[in-house]
C-alpha positions in Angstrom: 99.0 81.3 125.6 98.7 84.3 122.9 97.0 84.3 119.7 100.1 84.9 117.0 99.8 88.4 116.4 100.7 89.5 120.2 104.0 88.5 121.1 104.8 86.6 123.9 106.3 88.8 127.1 108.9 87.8 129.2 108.0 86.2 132.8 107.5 88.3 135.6 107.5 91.3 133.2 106.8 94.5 135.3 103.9 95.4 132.4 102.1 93.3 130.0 101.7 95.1 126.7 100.2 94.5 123.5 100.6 96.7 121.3 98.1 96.3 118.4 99.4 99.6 116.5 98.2 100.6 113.4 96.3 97.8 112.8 93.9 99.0 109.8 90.8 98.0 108.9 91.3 98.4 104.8 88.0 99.9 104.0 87.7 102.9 105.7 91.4 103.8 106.6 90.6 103.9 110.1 93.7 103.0 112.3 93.3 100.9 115.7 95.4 101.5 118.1 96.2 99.9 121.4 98.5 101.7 123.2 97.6 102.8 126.7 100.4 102.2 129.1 97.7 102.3 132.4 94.9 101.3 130.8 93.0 97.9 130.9 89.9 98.3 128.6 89.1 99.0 125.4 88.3 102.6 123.8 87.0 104.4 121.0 88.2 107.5 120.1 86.0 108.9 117.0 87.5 112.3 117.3 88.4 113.1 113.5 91.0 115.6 113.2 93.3 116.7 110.4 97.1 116.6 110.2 99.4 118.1 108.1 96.5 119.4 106.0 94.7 116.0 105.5 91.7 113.8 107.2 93.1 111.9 110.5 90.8 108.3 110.5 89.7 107.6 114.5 92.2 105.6 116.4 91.1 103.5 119.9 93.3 103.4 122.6 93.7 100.3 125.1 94.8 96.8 125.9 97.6 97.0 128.7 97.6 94.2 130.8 99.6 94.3 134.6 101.5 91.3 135.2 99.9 89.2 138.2 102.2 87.8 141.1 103.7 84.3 140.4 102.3 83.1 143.8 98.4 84.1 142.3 98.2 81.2 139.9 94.6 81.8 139.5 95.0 85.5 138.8 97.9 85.0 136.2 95.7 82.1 134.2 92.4 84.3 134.6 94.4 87.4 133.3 96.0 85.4 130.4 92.6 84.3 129.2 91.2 87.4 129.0 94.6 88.6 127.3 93.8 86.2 124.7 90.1 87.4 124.3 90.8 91.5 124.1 93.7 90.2 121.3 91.7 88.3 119.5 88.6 90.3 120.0 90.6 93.8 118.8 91.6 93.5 115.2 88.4 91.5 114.6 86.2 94.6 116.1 88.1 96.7 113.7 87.2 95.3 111.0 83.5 95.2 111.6 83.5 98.0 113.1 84.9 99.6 109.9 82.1 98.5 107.5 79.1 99.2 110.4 80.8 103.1 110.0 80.5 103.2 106.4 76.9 101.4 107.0 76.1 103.8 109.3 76.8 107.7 108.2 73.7 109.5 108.3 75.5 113.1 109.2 78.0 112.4 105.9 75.0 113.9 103.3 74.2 117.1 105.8 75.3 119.4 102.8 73.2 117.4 100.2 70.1 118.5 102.1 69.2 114.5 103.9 70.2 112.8 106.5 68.6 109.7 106.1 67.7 107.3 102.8 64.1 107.7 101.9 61.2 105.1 102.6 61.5 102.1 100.6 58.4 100.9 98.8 55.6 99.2 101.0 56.2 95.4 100.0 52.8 95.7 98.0 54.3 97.7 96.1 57.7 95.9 95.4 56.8 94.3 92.2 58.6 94.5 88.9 57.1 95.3 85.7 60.2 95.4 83.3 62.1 97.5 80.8 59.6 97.7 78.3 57.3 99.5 80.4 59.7 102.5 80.5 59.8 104.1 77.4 56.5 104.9 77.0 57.5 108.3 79.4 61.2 108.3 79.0 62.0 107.0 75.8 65.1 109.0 75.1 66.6 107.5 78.5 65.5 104.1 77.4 67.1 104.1 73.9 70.5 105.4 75.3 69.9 102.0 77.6 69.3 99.8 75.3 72.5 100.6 73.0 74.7 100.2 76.1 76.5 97.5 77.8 74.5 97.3 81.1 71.4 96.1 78.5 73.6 93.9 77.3 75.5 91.8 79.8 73.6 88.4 78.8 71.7 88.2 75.5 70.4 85.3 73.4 72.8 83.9 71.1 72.2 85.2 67.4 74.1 86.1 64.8 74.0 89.6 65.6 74.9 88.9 69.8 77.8 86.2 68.9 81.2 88.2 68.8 83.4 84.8 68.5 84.9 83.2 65.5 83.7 80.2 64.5 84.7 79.9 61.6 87.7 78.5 62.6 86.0 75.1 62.8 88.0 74.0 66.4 90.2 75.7 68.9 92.3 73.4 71.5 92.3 74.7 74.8 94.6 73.5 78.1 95.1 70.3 75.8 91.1 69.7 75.3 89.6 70.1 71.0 86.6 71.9 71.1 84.7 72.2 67.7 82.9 75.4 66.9 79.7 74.9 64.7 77.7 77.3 63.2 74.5 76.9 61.3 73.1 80.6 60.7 71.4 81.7 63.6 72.5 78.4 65.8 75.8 77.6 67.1 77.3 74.7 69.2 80.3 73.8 70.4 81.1 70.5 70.9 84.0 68.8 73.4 84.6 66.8 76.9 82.9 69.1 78.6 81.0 69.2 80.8 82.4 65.4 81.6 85.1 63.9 80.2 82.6 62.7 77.3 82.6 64.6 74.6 78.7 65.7 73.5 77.9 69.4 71.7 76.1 71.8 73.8 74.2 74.7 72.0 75.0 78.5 72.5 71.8 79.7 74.5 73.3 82.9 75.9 76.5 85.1 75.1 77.7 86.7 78.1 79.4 89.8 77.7 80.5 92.4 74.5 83.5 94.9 75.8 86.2 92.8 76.8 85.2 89.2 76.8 82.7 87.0 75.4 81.8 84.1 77.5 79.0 81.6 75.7 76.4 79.7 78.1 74.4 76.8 77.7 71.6 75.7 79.4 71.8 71.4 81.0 69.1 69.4 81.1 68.7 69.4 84.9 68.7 73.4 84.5 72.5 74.4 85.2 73.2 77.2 83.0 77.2 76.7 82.0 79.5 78.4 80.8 81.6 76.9 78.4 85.1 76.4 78.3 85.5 78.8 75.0 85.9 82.5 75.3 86.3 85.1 73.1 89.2 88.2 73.9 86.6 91.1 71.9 90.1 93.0 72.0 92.9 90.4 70.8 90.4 88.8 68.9 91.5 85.1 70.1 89.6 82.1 72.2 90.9 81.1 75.4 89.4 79.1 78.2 87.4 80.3 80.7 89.1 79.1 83.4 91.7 81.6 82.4 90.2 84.2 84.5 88.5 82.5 87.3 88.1 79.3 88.4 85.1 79.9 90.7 84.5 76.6 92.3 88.4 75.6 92.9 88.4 72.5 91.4 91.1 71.0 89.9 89.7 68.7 87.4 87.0 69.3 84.6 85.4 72.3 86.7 82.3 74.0 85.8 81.0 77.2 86.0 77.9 77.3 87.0 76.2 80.5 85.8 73.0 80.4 87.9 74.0 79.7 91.0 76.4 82.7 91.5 76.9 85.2 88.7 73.4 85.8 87.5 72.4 88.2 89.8 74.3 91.1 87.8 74.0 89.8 84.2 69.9 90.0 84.6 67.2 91.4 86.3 64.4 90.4 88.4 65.7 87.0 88.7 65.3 84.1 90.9 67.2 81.1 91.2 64.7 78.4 91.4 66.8 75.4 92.8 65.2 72.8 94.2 67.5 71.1 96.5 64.9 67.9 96.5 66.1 67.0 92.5 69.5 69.4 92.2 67.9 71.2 89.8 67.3 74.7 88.2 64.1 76.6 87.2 66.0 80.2 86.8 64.0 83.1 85.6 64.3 86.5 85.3 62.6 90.0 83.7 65.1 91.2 81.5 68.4 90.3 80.3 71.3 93.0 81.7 70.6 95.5 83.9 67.5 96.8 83.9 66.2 100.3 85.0 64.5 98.5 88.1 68.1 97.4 88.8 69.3 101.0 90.0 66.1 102.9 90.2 63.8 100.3 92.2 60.8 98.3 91.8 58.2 100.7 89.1 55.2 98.9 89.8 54.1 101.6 91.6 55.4 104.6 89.2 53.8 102.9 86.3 50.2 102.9 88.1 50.6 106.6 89.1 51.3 108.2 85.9 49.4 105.7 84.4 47.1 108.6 83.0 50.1 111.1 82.0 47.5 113.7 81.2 46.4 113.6 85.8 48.5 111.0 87.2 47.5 110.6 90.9 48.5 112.1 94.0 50.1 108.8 95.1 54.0 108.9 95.7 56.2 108.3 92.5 57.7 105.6 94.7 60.4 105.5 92.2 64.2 105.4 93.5 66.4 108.5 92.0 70.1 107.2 93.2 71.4 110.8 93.4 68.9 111.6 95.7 69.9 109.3 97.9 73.2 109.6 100.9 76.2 109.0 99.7 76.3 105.6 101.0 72.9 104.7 99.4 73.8 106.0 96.5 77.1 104.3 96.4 75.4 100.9 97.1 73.2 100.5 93.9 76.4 100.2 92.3 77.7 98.2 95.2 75.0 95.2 94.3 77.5 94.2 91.3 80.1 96.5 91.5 82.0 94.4 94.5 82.9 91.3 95.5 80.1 89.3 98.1 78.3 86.8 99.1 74.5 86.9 99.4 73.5 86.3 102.5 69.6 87.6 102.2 68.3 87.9 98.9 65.8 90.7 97.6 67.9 93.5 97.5 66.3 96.7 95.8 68.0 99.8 95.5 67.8 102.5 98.1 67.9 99.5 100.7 71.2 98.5 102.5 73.7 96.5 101.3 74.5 95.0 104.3 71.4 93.9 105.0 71.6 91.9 101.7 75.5 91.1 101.1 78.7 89.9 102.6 81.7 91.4 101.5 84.7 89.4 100.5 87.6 91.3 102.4 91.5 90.7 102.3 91.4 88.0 104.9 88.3 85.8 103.3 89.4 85.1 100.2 91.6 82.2 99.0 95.5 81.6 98.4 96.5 81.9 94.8 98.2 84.0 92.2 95.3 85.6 91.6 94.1 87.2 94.7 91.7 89.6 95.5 93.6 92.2 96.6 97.0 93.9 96.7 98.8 93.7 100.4 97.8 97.1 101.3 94.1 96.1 100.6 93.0 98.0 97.8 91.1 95.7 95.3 93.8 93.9 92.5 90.5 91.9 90.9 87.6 93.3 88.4 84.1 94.3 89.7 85.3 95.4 92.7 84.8 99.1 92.2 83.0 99.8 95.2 84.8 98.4 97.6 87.9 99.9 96.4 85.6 103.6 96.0 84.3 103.1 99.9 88.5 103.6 100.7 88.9 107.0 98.7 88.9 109.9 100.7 86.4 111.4 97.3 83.6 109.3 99.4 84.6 109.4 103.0 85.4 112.8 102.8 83.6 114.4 100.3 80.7 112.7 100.2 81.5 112.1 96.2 79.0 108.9 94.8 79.3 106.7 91.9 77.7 109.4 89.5 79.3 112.7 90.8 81.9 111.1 88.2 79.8 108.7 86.0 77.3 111.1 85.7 75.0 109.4 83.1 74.7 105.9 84.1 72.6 105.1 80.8 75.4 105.1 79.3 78.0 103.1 81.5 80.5 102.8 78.2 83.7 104.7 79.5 85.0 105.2 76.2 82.2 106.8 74.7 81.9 109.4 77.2 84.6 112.0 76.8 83.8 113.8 80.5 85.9 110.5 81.3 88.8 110.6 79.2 92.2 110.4 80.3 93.0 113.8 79.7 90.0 115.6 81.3 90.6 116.9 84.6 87.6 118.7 84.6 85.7 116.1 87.1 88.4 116.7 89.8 88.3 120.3 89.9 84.6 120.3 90.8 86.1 119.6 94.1 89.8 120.3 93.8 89.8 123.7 91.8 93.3 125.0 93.2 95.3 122.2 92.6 93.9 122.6 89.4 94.2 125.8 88.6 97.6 125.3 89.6 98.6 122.2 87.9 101.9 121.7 87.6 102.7 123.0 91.0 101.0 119.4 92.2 101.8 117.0 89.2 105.3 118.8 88.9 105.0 117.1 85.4 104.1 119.7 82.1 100.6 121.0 81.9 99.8 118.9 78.5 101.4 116.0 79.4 100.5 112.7 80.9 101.7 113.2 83.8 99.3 116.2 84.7 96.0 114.0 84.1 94.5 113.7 87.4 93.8 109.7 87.0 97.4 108.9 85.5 98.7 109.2 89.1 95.7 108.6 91.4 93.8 105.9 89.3 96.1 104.2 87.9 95.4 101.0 86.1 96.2 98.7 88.9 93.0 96.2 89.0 93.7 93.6 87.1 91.6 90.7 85.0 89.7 89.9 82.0 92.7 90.2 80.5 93.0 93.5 80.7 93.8 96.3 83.6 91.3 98.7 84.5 91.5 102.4 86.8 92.4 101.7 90.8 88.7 103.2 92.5 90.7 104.2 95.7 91.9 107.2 94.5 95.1 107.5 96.3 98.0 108.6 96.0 101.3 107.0 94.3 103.5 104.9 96.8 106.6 103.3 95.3 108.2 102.1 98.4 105.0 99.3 98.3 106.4 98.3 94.5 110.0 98.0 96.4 108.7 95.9 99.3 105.7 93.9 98.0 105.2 94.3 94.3 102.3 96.6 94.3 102.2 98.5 91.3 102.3 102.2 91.6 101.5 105.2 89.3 104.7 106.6 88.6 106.6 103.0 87.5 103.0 103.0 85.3 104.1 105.5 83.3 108.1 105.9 83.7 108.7 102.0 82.5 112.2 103.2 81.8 112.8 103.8 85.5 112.5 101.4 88.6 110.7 101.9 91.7 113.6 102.8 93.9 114.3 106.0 91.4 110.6 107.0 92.1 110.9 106.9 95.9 113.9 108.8 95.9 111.8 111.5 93.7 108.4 111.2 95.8 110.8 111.6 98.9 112.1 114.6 97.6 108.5 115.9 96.6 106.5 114.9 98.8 108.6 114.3 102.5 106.7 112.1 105.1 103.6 112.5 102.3 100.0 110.5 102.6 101.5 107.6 100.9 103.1 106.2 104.4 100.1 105.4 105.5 99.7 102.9 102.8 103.2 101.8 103.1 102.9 100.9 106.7 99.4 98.9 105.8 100.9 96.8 103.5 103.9 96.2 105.7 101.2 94.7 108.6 99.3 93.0 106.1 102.0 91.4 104.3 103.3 90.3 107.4 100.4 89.0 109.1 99.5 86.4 105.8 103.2 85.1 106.8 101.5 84.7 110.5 104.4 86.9 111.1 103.9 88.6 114.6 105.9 91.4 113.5 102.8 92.7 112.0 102.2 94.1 115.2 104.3 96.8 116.6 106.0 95.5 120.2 
């Protein structure tokens, strides 16, 4: 037998093939390939070249199995099996192999100066002293902080943290009244939730201030919840929160659960504190948001050396500076929110491995719905996925480009305060792509002043799609139409030239741009569309 995505060959066939082609592990771009016509094992080939001009990802070659004799039963069931294992084995090597290589870079930072990440802190030294030991030294850092969003992902309710209207006295929601109470600084809502009895639950914590509000309250058996209420900051409206993510998958009365998943990036310091022996909670944490130990590491340690700021002490700083770190240390800080996992061993700190801490949710481990996870050619579709979708771009793999060679002031993550990130500024791309700037309308064959000459407008376009709202593709790539055609993929151009349908921006990209980068992601979406039909067309014959 063969596993679906190798198709069956005819009996007595001179040559067994299969031929894996192009099958692509989403991350990294890097194509598998098993082609050999006289080979029988597996290969790597990590030889990086370029082609036309552009980065070539490492292809392997293999997996060509000679047909055995019909009188050597033995043989032919012996050789079948083991058909079955290098199929099976293959794609699923790929893809593990594609995040061990973007685990596992140490020659990408050689022009940064390092090689390797630093020394993490001895575990002595691990402990966290909070936010409010910070400003004493850099208080000018700390106030920018503190009026930003990342200080302010979860926050006690108040009357200065509670965005929603309530003084609309009830909202009805997917057929269920909820009535909003206010008394000055306290606020309840009150419904079936979370059992079909109706009881009022006080706001404890609002979640959120840019594009959503969600509102928490806190069970008796410790279960933080969110309630079914939310806020749109930007229509101004309540809708449920189910709207957006129904994380457990239940179909009746479900409940988000705040502490058992999503705390770990709305505070910091935390622990969980279940207790499996009662089902219950005892959740702590530091500091609400993200604190500075969040990206820069446990201060313990930095706080006791400059404890006397007129001869601090010749210990280390032992104080994590992201930019200092390789690209893909760097790049993971972010990557503890910024992208969609599992943890798998808590503890993380920054300047430590991701992987040694987290589980990314890829293309094939996530569920069946309308709302999935990714687009068919695997770059992300859903919010806080950034990093997953940045560890794709050629900007990282590349050019050894980080979270902050862009978002160069992470204390202040607010996008729309910070004009080096407007729309219009092209400035950030030229650091690295000067003569396709300087030459503008050459590549963007669009006018200099206009839309189409902003260097995001085409290759981050606002693709990723949820809290009500769309938000800039982090893969960086380039426009391809023909995925809008076959798959309904958004592209850039159809973005911005609503008028026009995708075919009419084919023909123009084809006209532009012959046999341009864009295939590549046209032929990934074809195999991954095709293999979530099991379709064993996904694989070249």
């Amino acid at each position: 037998f063969s596993p679906p995505w190798c198709k069956a060959p005819k009996p007595r066939q001179g040559a067994r093939r299969c031929n894996l082609q192009t099958k692509q592990a989403f991350l990294t771009g890097y194509e598998y390939r098993y082609a050999s016509p006289k080979s029988d094992t597996m290969q790597r080939d990590s030889t990086v070249g370029t082609d036309a001009g552009q980065p070539r990802r490492p292809t392997a070659d293999s997996c060509v199995l000679d047909s055995p004799s019909p009188a050597r039963s033995v043989s032919r069931m012996r050789n079948r099996i083991v058909r079955w294992i290098v199929c099976l084995a293959g794609p699923l090597a790929a893809w593990v192999a594609a995040f061990a290589t973007v685990a596992a870079r140490p020659n990408l930072d050689q022009a940064a100066g390092t090689t390797t990440a630093p020394p993490l802190p001895s575990p002595q030294d691990q402990t966290f002293v909070g936010a409010a030991r910070c400003p004493t030294c850099h208080e000018g850092m700390h106030r920018k902080w503190s009026g930003a969003r990342h200080s302010k992902m979860l926050q006690p309710a108040s009357a200065a943290t509670v965005l929603g209207d309530f003084s609309k006295g009830s909202v009805t929601l997917r057929g269920v009244r909820f009535a909003l109470e206010r008394d000055a600084d306290r606020f309840v809502i009150r419904g079936a939730f979370p059992t079909d009895r109706e009881q009022s639950l006080a706001v404890d914590y609002t979640l959120g201030t840019r594009r959503v509000q969600h509102y928490l309250s806190t069970l008796p058996d410790g279960r933080i919840v969110v309630l079914p209420p939310t806020w749109d900051v930007v229509r101004g409206e309540w809708f449920h929160n189910l709207d957006i993510v129904n994380p457990d998958e239940a179909t009746h009365n479900p409940v988000q659960v705040w502490n058992s998943n999503c705390f770990g990036c709305h505070v910091s310091a935390e622990a969980k504190g279940f207790d499996p022996s009662t089902s219950s909670y005892k959740t702590t944490w530091t500091d609400f948001g993200t604190n500075c130990e969040r990206c820069h590491g446990p201060g313990a340690a930095h706080v006791a050396r400059y404890a006397d700021t007129a001869a601090p002490s010749a210990a280390p700083s032992a104080i994590v500076v992201p930019p200092r770190l390789t690209a893909e240390r760097a790049t993971m800080v972010c990557a503890q929110c910024h992208s969609l996992r599992d943890l798998t061993v808590p503890g993380f700190i920054a300047g430590a491995d991701y992987f040694d801490h987290f589980a990314p949710v890829l293309e094939y481990g996530q569920k069946s719905d309308k709302d999935p996870a990714y687009w068919a050619d695997g770059r992300p579709r859903r919010f806080s996925n950034d990093a997953i979708g940045f560890w794709q771009s050629a900007c990282y793999l590349t050019g050894n480009a980080t979270c902050t060679t862009c978002h160069t002031d992470p204390h202040e993550p607010d996008v729309d305060r910070n004009p080096q990130l407007g729309v219009a500024n092209n400035g950030l791309c030229a650091k690295c792509h000067a003569p396709i700037v300087k030459d503008l309308t050459r590549h963007t064959r669009h006018a200099p002043e206009s839309a189409g000459s902003a260097c995001i407008a085409c290759h981050m376009p606002r693709t990723v799609i949820s809290l009500r709202a769309r938000m800039p593709d982090h893969t960086i790539s380039v426009p391809a139409p023909e995925n809008t055609v076959r798959h309904g993929i958004p592209n850039a151009c159809s973005e911005c030239h609503q008028d026009r349908d995708a075919a009419w921006a084919v023909k123009t990209l084809e006209k532009w741009f012959p046999n341009g980068r864009r295939q590549r992601l046209v032929a990934r979406a074809d195999a991954f569309s095709a293999a979530r039909r099991r379709d064993v067309t996904a694989i070249d014959p």
